[in-house]
N, C-alpha and C positions, 0 to 999 in steps of 0.2 A: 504494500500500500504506500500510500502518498508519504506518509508520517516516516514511516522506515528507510525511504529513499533519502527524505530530508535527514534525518538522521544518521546515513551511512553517507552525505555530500559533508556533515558536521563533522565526523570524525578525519575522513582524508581530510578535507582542510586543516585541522589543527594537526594533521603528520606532516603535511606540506611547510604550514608555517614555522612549527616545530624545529624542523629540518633546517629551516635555513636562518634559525637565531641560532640555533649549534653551528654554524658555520659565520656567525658573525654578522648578522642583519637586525636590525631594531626594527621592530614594530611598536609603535605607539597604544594601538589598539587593536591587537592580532583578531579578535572576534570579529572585527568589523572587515578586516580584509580576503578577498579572492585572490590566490595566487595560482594558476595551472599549474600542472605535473609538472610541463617541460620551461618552465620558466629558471632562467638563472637569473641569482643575484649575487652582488660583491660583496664583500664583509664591510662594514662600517658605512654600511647607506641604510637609513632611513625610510619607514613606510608609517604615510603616517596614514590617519582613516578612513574609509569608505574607499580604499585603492582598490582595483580588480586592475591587473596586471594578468596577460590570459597570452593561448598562441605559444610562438616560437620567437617567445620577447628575452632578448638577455638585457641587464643592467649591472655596469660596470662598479665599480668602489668608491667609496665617498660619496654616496649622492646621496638626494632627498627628493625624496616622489611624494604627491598628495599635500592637502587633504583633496578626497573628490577626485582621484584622479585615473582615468580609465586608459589601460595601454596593451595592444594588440600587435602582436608581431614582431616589434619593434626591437633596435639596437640602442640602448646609450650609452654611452662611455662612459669614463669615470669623471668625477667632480660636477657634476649637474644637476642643478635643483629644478624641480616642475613644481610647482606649485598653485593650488587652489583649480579645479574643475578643470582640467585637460585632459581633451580627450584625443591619441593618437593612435595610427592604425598607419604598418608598412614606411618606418622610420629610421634614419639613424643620426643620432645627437650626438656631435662630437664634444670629444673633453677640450679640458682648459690649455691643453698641451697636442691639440690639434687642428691644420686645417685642412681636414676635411668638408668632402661636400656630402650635402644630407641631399635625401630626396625624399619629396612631400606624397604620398598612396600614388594613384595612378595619373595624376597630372604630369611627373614628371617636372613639376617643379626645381628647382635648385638653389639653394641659399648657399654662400660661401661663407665659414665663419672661422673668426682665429683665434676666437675663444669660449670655453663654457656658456651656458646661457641659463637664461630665466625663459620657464614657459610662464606664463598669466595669463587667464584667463583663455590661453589659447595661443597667442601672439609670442613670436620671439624676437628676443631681445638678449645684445651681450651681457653676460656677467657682472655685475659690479663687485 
C-alpha cells in the first residue's frame, strides 16, 4: 500500500543522506532533503533545506546548495554557493579556480566565467 511505499522512500533516504554526512557533507535539515542514489557530493558542502538534488548530479567541495533549491543532472564544482529557490536541470558550474564554460539544458547557451558564482533566485552572478 500507499503508507509502506512512503515508508520504504523514508528509510532509503535517510541511508542516502546518512551516507554522505559519513563522508563529510552537512545537512542543515537532512528530513527535509531529497538526495538520488546516484548523486555525489564533496565533503565540506552544505545542504541546506527543502534541497532535492536528483539525476546524475555530482557537486564538488566546499559549496552550499539551498535553501529551496532543486538540481537535476547537473555538474558543480567546488566553492559554489546557490542559494534561495534554484532550480537547474543539465548544468555545469565552475569553481573559483576555473574558467570554464557552462552550458544552460538545451539552449545551448554559454556563459564564460572566471570565477565561482552566486545562483539567486535563478540569475548568475560572480562570486563576491
Amino acid at each position: 500500500d500507499r503508507l509502506q511505499l512512503a515508508e520504504a522512500q523514508r528509510i532509503m533516504q535517510n541511508r542516502i543522506v546518512k551516507s554522505h554526512m559519513l563522508n563529510g557533507v552537512t545537512f542543515i535539515s537532512p528530513e527535509t532533503a531529497f538526495v538520488g542514489k546516484n548523486v555525489k557530493i564533496g565533503n565540506d558542502t552544505v545542504i541546506m533545506p527543502n534541497t532535492i538534488i536528483k539525476g546524475n548530479t555530482t557537486i564538488g567541495t566546499n559549496c552550499l546548495i539551498g535553501p529551496n533549491t532543486q538540481i537535476t543532472d547537473c555538474e558543480v564544482l567546488n566553492d559554489v554557493e546557490m542559494r534561495l529557490k534554484v532550480t537547474l536541470t543539465w548544468l555545469i558550474i565552475p569553481s573559483t579556480r576555473s574558467n570554464d564554460i557552462i552550458g544552460i539544458g538545451f539552449e545551448q547557451a554559454y556563459v564564460n566565467l572566471n570565477s565561482s558564482i552566486y545562483l539567486v533566485d535563478g540569475a548568475i552572478s560572480p562570486k563576491k
